[in-house]
C-alpha positions as CSV (number, residue, x, y, z in Angstrom):
1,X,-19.6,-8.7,-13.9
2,X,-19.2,-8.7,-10.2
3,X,-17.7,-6.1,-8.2
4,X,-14.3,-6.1,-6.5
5,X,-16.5,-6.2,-3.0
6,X,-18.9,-9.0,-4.1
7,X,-15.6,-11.3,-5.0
8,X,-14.5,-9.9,-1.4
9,X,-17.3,-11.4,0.3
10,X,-17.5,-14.7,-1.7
11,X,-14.1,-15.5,0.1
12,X,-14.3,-17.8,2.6
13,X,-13.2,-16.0,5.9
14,X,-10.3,-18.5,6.5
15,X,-8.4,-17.4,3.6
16,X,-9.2,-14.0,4.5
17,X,-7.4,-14.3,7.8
18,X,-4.2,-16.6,6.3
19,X,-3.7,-13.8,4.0
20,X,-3.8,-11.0,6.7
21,X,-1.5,-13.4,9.2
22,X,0.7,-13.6,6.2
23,X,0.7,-9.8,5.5
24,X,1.2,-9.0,9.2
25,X,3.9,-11.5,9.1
26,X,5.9,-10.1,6.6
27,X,5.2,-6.6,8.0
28,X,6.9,-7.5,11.2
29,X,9.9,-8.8,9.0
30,X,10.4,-6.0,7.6
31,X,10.2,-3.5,10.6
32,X,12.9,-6.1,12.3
33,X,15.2,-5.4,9.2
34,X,14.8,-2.0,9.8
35,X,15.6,-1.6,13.1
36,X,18.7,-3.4,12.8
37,X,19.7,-1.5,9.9
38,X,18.9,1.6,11.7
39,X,21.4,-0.3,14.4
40,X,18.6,-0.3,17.4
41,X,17.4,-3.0,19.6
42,X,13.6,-4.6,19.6
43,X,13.7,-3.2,23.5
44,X,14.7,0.4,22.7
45,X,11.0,1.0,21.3
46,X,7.6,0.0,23.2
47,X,4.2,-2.0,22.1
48,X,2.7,0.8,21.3
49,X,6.0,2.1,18.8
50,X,6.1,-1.4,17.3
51,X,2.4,-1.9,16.7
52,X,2.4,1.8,14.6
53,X,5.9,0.8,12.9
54,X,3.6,-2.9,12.0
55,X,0.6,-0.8,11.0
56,X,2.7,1.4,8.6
57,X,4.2,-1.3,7.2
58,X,1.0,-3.3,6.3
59,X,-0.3,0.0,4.8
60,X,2.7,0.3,2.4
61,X,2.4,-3.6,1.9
62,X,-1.1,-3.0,0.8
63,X,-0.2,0.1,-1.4
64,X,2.3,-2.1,-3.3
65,X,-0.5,-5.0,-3.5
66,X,-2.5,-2.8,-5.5
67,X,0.1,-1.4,-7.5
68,X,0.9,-5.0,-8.3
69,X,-3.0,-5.7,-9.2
70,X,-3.1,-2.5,-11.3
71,X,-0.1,-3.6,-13.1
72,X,-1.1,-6.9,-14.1
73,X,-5.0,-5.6,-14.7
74,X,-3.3,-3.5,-17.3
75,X,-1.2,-6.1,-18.8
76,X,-3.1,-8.5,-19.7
77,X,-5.5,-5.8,-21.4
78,X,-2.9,-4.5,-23.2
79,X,-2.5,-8.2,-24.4
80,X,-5.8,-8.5,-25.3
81,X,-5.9,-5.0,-27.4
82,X,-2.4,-6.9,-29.2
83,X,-4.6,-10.0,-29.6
84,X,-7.1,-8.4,-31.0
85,X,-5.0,-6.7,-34.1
């Protein structure tokens, strides 16, 4: 069975980088909802305050990814363990 790293590197690198744009993307969504939640304006923080607020973002983004993975890993064996009774 191959690893998790293996199927990594079998990905084209196009894909690769339409999934980060996509992640990145949706990271800068959600920092824009915040800070108009939070009642701020984009200019009240700097680059370098936005690119950490991003880079948090994607972090959490990638902690529920694998959450999401985990789940489903754990689903579908627990449909094969009713399969097999």
């Amino acid at each position: 069975m191959a690893t998790y790293q293996e199927i990594l590197d079998n990905v084209p690198q196009s894909v690769k980088d339409k999934f980060l744009i996509k992640k990145r993307e949706r990271a800068i969504e959600i920092v824009k909802e915040k800070i108009s939640q939070s009642g701020k304006d984009l200019n009240d923080f700097d680059d370098d305050e936005m690119e950490g607020m991003i880079a948090d973002e994607e972090q959490n983004l990638k902690g529920d990814q694998l959450k999401t993975i985990l789940v489903s890993l754990l689903t579908m064996e627990g449909l094969t363990y009713l399969a097999e009774l």
